[in-house]
C-alpha positions as CSV (number, residue, x, y, z in Angstrom):
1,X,25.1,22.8,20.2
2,X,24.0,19.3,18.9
3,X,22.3,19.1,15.6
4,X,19.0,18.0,17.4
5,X,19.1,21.3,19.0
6,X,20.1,23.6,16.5
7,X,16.5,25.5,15.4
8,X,18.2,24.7,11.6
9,X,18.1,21.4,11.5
10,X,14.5,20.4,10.8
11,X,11.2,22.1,9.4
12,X,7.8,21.5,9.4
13,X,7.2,22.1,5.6
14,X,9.3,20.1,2.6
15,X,8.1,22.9,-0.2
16,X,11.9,24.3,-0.1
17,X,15.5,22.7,0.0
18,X,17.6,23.2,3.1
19,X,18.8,26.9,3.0
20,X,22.6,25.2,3.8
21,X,24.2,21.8,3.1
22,X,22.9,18.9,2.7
23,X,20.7,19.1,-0.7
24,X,21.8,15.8,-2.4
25,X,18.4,14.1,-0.7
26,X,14.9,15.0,-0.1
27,X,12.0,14.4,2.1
28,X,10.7,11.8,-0.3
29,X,14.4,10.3,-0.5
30,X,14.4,9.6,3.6
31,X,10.6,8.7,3.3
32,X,11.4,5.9,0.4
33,X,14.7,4.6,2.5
34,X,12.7,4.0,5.4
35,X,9.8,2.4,4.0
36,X,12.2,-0.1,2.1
37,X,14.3,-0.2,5.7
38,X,10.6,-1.5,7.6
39,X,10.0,-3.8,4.6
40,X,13.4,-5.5,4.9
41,X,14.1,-5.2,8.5
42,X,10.9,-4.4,10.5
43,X,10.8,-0.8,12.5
44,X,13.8,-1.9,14.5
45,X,15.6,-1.6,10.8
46,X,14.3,2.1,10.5
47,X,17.3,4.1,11.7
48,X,18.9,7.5,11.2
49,X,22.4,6.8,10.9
50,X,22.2,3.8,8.8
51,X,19.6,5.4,6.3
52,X,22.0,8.8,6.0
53,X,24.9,6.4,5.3
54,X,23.0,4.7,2.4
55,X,22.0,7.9,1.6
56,X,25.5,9.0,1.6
57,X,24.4,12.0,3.5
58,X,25.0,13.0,7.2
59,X,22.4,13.1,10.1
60,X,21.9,16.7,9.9
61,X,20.2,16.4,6.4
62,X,17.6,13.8,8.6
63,X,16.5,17.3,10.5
64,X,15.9,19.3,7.7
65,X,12.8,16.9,7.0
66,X,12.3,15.6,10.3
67,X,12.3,16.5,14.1
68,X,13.1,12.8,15.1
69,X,12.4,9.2,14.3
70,X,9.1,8.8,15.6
71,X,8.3,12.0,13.2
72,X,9.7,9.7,10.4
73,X,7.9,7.0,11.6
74,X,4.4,8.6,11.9
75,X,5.2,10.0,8.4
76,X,5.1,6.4,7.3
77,X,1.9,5.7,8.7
78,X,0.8,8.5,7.2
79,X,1.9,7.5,3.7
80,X,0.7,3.9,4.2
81,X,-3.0,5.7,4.9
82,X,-2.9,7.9,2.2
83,X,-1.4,5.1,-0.5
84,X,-2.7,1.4,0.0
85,X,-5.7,2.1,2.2
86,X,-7.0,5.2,0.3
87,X,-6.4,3.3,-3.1
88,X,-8.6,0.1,-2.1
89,X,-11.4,2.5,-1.2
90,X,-11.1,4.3,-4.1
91,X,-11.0,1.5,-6.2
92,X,-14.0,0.1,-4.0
93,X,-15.6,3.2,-4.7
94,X,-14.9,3.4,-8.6
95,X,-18.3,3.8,-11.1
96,X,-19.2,0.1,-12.3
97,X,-22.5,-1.4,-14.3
98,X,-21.9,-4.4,-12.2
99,X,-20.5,-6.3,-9.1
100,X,-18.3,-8.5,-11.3
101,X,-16.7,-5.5,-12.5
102,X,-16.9,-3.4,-9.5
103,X,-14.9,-6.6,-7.5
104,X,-12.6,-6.4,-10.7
105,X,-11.7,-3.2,-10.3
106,X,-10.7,-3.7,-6.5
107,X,-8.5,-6.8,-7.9
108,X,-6.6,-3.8,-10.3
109,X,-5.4,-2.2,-7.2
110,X,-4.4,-5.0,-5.0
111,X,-2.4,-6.5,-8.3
112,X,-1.1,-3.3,-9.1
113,X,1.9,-2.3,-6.8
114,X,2.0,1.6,-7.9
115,X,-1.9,1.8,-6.6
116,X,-1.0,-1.0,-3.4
117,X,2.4,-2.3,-1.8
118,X,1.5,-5.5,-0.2
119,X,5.0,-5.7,1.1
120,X,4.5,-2.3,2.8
121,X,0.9,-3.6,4.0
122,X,2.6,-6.6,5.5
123,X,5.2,-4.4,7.0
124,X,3.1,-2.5,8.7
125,X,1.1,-5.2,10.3
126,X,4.0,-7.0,11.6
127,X,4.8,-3.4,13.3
128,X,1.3,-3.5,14.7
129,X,2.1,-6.5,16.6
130,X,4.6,-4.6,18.3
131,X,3.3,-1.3,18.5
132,X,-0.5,-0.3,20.4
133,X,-0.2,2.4,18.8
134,X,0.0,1.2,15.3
135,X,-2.1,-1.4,15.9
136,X,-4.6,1.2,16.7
137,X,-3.9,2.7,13.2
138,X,-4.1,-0.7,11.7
139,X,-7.7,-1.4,12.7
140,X,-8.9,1.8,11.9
141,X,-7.4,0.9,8.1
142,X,-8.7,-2.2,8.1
143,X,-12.4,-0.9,9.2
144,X,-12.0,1.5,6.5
145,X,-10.9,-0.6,3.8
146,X,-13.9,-2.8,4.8
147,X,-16.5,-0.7,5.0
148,X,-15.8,0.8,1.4
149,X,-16.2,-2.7,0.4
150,X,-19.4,-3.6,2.4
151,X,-20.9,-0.2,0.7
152,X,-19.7,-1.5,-2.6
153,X,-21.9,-4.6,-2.4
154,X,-24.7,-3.3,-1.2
155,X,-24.5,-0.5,-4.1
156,X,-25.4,-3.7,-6.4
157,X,-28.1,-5.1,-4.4
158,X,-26.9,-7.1,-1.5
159,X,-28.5,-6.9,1.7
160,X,-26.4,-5.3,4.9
161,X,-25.5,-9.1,6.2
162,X,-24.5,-10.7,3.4
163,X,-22.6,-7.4,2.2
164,X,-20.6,-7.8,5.1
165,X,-19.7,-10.9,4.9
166,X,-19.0,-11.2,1.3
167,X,-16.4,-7.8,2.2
168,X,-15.3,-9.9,4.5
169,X,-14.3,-12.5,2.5
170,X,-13.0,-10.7,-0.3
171,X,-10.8,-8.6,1.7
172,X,-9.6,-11.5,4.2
173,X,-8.9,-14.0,1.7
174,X,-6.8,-11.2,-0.4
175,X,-4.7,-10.8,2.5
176,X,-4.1,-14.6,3.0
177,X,-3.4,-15.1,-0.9
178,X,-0.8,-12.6,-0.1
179,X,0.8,-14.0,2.9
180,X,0.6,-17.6,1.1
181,X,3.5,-16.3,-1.5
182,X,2.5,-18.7,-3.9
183,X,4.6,-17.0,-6.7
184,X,2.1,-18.7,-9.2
185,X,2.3,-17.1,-13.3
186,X,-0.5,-14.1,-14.3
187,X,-1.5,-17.0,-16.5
188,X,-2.6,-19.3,-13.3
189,X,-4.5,-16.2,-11.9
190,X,-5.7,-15.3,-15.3
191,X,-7.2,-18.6,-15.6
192,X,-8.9,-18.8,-11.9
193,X,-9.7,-15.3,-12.2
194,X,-13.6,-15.9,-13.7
195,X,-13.9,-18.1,-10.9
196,X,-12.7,-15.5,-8.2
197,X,-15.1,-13.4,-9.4
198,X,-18.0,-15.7,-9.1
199,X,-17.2,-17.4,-5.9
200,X,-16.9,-13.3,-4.4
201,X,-20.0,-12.1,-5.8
202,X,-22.6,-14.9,-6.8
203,X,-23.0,-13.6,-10.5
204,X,-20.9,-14.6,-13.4
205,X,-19.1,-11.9,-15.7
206,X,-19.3,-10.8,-19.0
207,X,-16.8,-11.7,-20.9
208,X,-15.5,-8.3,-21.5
209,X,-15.4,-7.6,-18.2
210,X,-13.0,-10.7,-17.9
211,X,-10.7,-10.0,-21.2
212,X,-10.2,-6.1,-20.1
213,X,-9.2,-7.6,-16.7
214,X,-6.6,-10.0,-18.1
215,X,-5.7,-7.3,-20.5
216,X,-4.9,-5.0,-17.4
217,X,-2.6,-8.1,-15.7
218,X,-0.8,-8.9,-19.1
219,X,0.3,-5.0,-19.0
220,X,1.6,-5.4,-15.6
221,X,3.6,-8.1,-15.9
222,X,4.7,-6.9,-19.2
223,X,6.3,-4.2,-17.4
224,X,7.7,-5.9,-15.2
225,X,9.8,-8.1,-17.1
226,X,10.7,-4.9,-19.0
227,X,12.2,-3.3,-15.8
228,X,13.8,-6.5,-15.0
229,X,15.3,-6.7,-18.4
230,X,16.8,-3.4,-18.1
231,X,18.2,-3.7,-14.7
């Protein structure tokens, strides 16, 4: 009996360890070796054998978790829906006196990689251009993400058409300043960042608006240079 037969060898719940061998890994483990697997190497990179070798585990831990790849692989869309998507509309959504804020508070998440992984949104768009399916998934997130955005400006005023639009262009251009990998310093961003705000919205922010914003992007990279000092 091969381990993809054997009844053992996966489950639909993740709640308990495996009742035999195996327990050195768990669902999230596979989950997080496969996202960083599609960041590095596209879906083709996502496989089984390799991961369980990195893992330092055999396949038949993979079955505990999992009934096959494509189960692995839907669970990544899954996570991808339920992380970066569901935190830019929740961001989007977030109570705010103004739009300059309220536009703030959607540049929190997409600077902060524990709320949004550009590298995994980038991943999974280069998937899409292989995949219908994904692609399918893809435009439903991005008509999501939109949406919550469009709803945001017209919260503070703007009409339907010009909501639209100015979603549009907040949400595009984000994606491009991505893709552009312009590596620039907090400080560069921190600078243009007043700027940003007015050119997306039309209104000029307060100033505390703009100091707890660069207050929230010093922190950031202040962590990050402490985790890279301590690797």
């Amino acid at each position: 009996m091969t381990e993809r037969s054997d009844p053992r060898m996966h489950r639909d719940t993740s709640d308990t360890e495996p009742m035999v061998g195996n327990v050195k890994v768990t669902r999230d483990d596979w989950l997080n070796m496969a996202m960083a697997a599609l960041i590095r190497d596209g879906v083709e990179g996502v496989k089984i054998q390799a991961m369980g070798a990195a893992l330092g585990v055999s396949r038949s831990s993979f079955y505990w978790y999992f009934k096959s790849r494509q189960d692995l692989l839907d669970a990544l869309l899954d996570h991808w829906r339920k992380t970066n998507t569901a935190a830019l509309v929740r961001m989007a959504e977030r109570p705010a006196q103004t739009i300059t804020e309220a536009v703030g508070n959607v540049f929190r998440c997409v600077i902060n990689p524990a709320l949004f992984d550009t590298r995994l949104d980038f991943a999974m768009r280069d998937w899409a251009r292989r995949s219908r399916d994904v692609r399918a998934v893809l435009a439903a997130s991005d008509a999501q993400r939109l949406a919550a955005l469009q709803a945001m400006f017209e919260k503070f005023g703007y009409p339907p058409l010009e909501a639209t639009a100015r979603a549009r262009i907040l949400y595009y251009m984000q994606i491009g300043y991505d893709d552009a990998k312009l590596n620039e310093p907090m400080e560069t961003r921190n600078k243009l960042m007043p700027a940003y705000l007015v050119g997306f919205t039309g209104k000029t922010p307060s100033a505390r608006e703009v100091a707890d914003l660069r207050d929230y992007a010093n922190a950031l990279e202040r962590a990050d240079r402490s985790v890279e000092g301590s690797t």
